[in-house]
N, C-alpha and C positions, 0 to 999 in steps of 0.2 A: 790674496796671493802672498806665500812667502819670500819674505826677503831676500832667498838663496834664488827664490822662482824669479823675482824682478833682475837681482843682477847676472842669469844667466842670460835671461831674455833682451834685456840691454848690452850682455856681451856679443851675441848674435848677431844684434844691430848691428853694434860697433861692427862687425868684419863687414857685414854685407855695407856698412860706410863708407868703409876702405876701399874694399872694392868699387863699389859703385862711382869713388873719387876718380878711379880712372878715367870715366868719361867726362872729368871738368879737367883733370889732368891734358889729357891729349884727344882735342876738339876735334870736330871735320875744319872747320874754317873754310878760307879762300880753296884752298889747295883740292878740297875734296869738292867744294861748288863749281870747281873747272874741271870736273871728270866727268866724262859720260856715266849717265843713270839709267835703266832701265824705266818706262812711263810709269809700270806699276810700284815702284817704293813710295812709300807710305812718304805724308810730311814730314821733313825735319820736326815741327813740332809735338807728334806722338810721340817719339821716340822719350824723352824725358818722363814723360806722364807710366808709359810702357813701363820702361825699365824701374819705378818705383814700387809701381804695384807688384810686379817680378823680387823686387828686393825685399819686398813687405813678406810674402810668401816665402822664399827663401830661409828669410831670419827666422821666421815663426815655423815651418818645417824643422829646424836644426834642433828651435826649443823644445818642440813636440817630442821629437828625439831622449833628447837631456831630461826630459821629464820622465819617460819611461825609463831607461837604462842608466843615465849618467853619461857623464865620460869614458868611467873608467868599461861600463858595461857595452860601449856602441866605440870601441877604439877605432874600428875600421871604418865603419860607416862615417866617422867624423877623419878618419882621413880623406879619405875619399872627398866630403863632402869641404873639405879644404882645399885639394886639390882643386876640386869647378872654383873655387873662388878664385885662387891664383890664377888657372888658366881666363877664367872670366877680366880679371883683371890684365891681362897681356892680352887681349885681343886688340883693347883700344890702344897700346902702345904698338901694337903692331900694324895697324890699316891707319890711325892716323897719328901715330909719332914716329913712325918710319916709314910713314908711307908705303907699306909694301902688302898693300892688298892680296898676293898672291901666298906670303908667310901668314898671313891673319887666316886664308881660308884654310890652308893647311893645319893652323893651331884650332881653328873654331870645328874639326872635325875631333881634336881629343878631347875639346870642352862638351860637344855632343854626347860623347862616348861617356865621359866622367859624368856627365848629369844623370845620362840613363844609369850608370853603375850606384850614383848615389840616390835614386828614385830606387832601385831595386835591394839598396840595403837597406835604406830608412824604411822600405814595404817589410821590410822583415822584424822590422823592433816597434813599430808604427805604423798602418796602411795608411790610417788619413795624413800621416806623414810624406807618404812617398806621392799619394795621389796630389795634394799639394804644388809638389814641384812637375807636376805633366803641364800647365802652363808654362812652366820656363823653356821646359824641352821643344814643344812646340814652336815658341818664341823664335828657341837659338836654332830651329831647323830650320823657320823662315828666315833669319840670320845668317844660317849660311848659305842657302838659295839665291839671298840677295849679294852677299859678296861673293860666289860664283859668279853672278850678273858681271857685278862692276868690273872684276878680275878681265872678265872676258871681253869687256866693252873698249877697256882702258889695256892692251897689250901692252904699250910702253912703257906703263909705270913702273913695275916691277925692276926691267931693266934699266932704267934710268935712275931711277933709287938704287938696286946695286951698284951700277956707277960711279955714284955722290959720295 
């Protein structure tokens, strides 16, 4: 592999690192173990495991990308495909640094929206690109099934966080 090939693919990392830091950033902790759950969420311990292999795919989608086109030939798609990062990265500020479950479901509905847009741009410059990221979509669709859940379980949250 070329040396331009490894530091694109180590720069990919790096974002989906960043991102990914948001869930050491803003934990569930106490706060989120005192809300009603739905019986069906998976253990707190998938979750970590989950969202690795999702970031493993992710990174190596983007490079798949960068290897056919470049930057300068996939601008859109690699916006786009920035976009899910950032929104990826405020969800967990949002359900557990603000506690407000009910702005997280609202936001994990444009991080839906941006995955699919960037699955169908990365299909356009790379298929096995785009097919790639159909586990994440899936993922963040039962992601946000599950915080619908919580949302619903937990009425008071929201308002009581606005409050604060």
């Amino acid at each position: 592999m070329a040396v331009n090939s490894i530091v694109a693919l180590t720069g990919f990392f790096a974002a989906c690192f960043v991102t990914a830091s948001s869930g050491a950033i803003f934990t569930p902790g106490p706060w989120y173990e005192s809300l009603n759950r739905p019986s069906w969420r998976p253990p707190n311990w998938l979750f970590p495991p989950a969202w690795t292999v999702l970031f493993v795919t992710i990174a190596i989608a983007g490079w798949m990308v960068w290897r056919v086109a470049g930057l300068e030939g996939a601008i859109i798609p690699f916006a786009i495909y920035a976009l899910q990062l950032v929104l990826n990265f405020a969800w967990s500020a949002l359900f557990f640094g603000l506690r407000r479950p009910d702005l997280a479901f609202a936001e994990v509905l444009f991080l839906w929206a941006s995955i699919l847009a960037t699955i169908i741009a990365f299909h356009g410059v790379d298929p096995a690109a785009g097919w790639l990221l159909v586990p994440y979509l899936c993922w963040v669709t039962f992601a946000a099934v599950l915080n619908f859940a919580m949302m619903r379980l937990n009425p008071r949250v929201a308002s009581e966080a606005a409050r604060a």
